[in-house]
N, C-alpha and C positions, 0 to 999 in steps of 0.2 A: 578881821579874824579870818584865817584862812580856812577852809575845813580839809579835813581827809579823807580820802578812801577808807573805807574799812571792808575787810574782806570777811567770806563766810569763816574762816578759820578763826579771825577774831573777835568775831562777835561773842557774847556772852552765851552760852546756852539756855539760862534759867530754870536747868535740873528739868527738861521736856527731854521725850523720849522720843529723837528721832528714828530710831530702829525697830519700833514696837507700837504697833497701833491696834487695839482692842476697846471700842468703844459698844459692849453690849447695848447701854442705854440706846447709843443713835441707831444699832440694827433691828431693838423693838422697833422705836420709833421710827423708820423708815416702813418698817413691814407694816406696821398698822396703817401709815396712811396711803400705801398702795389698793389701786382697785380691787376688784373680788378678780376683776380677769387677771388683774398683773401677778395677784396671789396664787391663781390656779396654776398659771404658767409654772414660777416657780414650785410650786406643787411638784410639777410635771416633772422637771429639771433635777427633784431628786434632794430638794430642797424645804420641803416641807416644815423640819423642824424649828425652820427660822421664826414662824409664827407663835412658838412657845417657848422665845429667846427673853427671862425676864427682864426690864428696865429695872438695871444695877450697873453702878460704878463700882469697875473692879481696879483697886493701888494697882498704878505703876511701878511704884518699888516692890509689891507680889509678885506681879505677872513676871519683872526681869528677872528674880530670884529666882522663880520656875522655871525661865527659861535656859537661864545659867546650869541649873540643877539637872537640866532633862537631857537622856542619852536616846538621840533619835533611832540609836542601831536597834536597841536592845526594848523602843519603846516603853520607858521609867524614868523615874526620877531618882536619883542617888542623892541620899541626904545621908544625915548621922548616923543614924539608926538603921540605915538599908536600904535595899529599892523600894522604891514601889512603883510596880506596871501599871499603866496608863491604859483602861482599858474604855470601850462604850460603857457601857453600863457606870463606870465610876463616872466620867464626864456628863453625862445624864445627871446623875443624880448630884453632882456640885453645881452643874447651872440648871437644875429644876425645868429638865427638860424632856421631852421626846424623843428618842434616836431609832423609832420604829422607821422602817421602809425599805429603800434599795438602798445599796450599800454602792458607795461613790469609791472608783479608785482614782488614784491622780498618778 
């Protein structure tokens, strides 16, 4: 039996999302098992609200739909029914979070 090469193009996917990685669960869980100094740091860094990142799995067919949906010029989401702006305080309050502190630009 001879075998083949198979290349990345033809392998199967298996419906994984190469292009969209959002695992809440593993960024509780990484923050919780960091030291109290590793935590402070990040503190420091502007990053604080990581520590009130709930352990939730959020669908990957959500997140794409979101992302499909979202107008990064206009910061919203265009659905059926209209925009809706993406603001702190709404992201806060759908990941059950804290967005108190300094405000990070990139």
């Amino acid at each position: 039996m001879k075998k083949t090469m198979v290349t990345k193009k033809e392998k199967p996917h298996y419906n994984k999302t190469h292009n969209l990685r959002c695992q809440t669960k593993a960024i509780a869980t990484v923050f919780k098992n960091l030291s109290l100094e590793k935590k402070d740091i990040v503190e420091k860094m502007g990053f604080g609200a990581l520590a009130h990142v709930p352990e939730m799995n959020i669908s990957h067919a959500l997140l794409r739909e979101l992302i499909a949906c979202y107008d990064d010029y206009y910061g919203c989401l265009n659905i059926f029914h209209g925009k809706i702006y993406i603001t702190p305080d709404k992201v806060a309050a759908a990941l059950g979070i804290n967005h108190g502190g300094n405000t990070l630009y990139i």
